[in-house]
C-alpha positions in Angstrom: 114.2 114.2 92.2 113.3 115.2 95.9 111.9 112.4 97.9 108.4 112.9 100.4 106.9 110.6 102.7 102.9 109.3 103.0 102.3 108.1 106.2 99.5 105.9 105.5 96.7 104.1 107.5 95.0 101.3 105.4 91.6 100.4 107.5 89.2 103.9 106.7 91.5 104.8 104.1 92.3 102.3 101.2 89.7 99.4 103.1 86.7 101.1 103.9 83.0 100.2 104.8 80.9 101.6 102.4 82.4 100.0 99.2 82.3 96.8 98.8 81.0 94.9 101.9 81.8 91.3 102.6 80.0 89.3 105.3 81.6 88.2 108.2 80.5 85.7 110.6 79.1 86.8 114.2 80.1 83.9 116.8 78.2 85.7 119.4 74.5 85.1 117.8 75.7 83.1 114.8 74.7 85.8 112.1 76.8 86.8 109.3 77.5 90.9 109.9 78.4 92.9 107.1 82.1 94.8 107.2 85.3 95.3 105.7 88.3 93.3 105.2 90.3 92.7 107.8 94.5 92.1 107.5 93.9 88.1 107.5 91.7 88.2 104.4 94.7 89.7 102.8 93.4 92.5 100.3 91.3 96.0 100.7 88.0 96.9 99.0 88.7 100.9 98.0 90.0 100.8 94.6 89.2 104.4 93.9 91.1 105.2 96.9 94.1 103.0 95.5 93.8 105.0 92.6 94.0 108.5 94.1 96.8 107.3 96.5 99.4 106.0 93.4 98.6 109.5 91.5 99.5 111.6 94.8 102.4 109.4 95.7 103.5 109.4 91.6 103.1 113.0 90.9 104.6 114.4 93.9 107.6 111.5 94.4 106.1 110.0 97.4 107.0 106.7 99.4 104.9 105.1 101.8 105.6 104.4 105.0 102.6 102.1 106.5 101.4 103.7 110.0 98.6 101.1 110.3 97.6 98.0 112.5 98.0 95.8 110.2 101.8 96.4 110.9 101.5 94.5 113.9 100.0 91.2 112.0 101.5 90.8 108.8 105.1 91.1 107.5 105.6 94.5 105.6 106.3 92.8 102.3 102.6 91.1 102.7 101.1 94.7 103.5 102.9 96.0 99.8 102.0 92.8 98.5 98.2 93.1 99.1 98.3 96.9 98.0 99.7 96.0 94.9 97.2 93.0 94.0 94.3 95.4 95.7 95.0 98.4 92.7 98.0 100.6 94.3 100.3 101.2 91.2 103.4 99.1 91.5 105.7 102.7 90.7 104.8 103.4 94.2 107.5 102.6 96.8 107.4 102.0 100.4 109.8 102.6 103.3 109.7 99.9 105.8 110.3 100.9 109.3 113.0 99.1 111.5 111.5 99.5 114.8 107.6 98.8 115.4 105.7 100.9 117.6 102.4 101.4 119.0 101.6 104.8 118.9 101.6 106.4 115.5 102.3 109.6 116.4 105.3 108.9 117.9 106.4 106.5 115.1 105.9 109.3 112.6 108.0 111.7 115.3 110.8 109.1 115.5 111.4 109.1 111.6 111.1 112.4 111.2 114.0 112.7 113.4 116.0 110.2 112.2 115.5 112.1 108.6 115.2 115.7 109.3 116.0 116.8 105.3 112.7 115.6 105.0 111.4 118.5 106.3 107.7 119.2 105.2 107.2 117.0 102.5 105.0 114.6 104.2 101.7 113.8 104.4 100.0 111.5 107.0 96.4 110.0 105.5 94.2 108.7 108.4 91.1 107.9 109.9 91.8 108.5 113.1 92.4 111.9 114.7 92.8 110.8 118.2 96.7 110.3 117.3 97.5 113.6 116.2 94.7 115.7 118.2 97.4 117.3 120.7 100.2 117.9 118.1 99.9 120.7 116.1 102.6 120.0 113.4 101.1 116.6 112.6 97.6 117.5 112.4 99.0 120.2 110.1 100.2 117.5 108.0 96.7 114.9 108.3 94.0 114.3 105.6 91.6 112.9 108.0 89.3 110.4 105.6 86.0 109.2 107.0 86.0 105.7 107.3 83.3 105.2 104.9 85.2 106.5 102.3 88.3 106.4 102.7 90.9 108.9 100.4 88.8 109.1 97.5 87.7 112.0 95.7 89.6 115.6 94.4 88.7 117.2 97.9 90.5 114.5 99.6 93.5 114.5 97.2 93.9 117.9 97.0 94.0 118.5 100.5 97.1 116.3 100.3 98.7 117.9 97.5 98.3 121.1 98.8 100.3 119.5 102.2 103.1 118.3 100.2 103.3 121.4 98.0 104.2 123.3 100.6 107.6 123.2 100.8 108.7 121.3 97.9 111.5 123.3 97.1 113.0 122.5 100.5 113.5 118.8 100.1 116.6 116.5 99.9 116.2 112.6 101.1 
């Protein structure tokens, strides 16, 4: 069965702000603030979003390839770790990158590169357009979630379906 790729962001898209909030602590004037979970608390709030993610990456043969932050604090087998405790279905594979880098867009370049029968069968799920505003073929490929949110709902999910759909014809990885 052909392989696709979901580039995936986790904070505004699987850990969002309006779900389940969990008080921080403010330093600066000693309050607790609400927000969401951060990479050292070491699980995300968006279940529904965990849920819409496995059946898009199940029913269209999708590994993930983790574009976010969090990358840059926690080893990748923690990051699949906390996705799997958090609600992601454990069918769901991931890809883990061998070089790091700092701008997603160019990470997502570089692989597709390195793997061009890919082709069009990827989707990139983010919260932030500022990556992909100047590139044309990725923001042809984004689901840009609001970080409130996050990828819930049919809207969401079926703007990524229709992505992958595309081309699925094309595909060998």
């Amino acid at each position: 069965m052909d392989k696709g790729i979901c580039f995936l962001d986790i904070d505004g898209v699987v850990n969002t702000w309006n779900i389940e909030y969990k008080k921080t602590w403010n330093s600066e004037d000693g309050k607790f603030i609400e927000g969401y979970f951060h990479w050292h608390d070491r699980k995300v709030n968006n279940k529904m979003a965990l849920l819409y993610l496995s059946k898009l990456c199940i029913e269209n043969n999708l590994d993930i390839y983790i574009i976010s932050d969090w990358k840059d604090y926690l080893k990748y087998d923690d990051i699949r770790t906390i996705l799997y405790d958090s609600g992601l279905v454990d069918k769901v594979n991931f890809i883990i990158p061998k070089e790091k880098y700092t701008m997603r867009n160019k990470e997502i370049k570089k692989f597709l590169e390195n793997n061009p029968n890919l082709e069009d069968k990827y989707v990139i799920i983010d919260d932030n357009e500022i990556y992909y505003k100047f590139d044309d073929e990725l923001q042809n490929h984004l689901v840009l979630c609001d970080s409130e949110y996050g990828f819930v709902g049919n809207k969401k999910y079926e703007e990524a379906y229709k992505i992958i759909q595309k081309n699925k014809n094309k595909i060998l990885i």
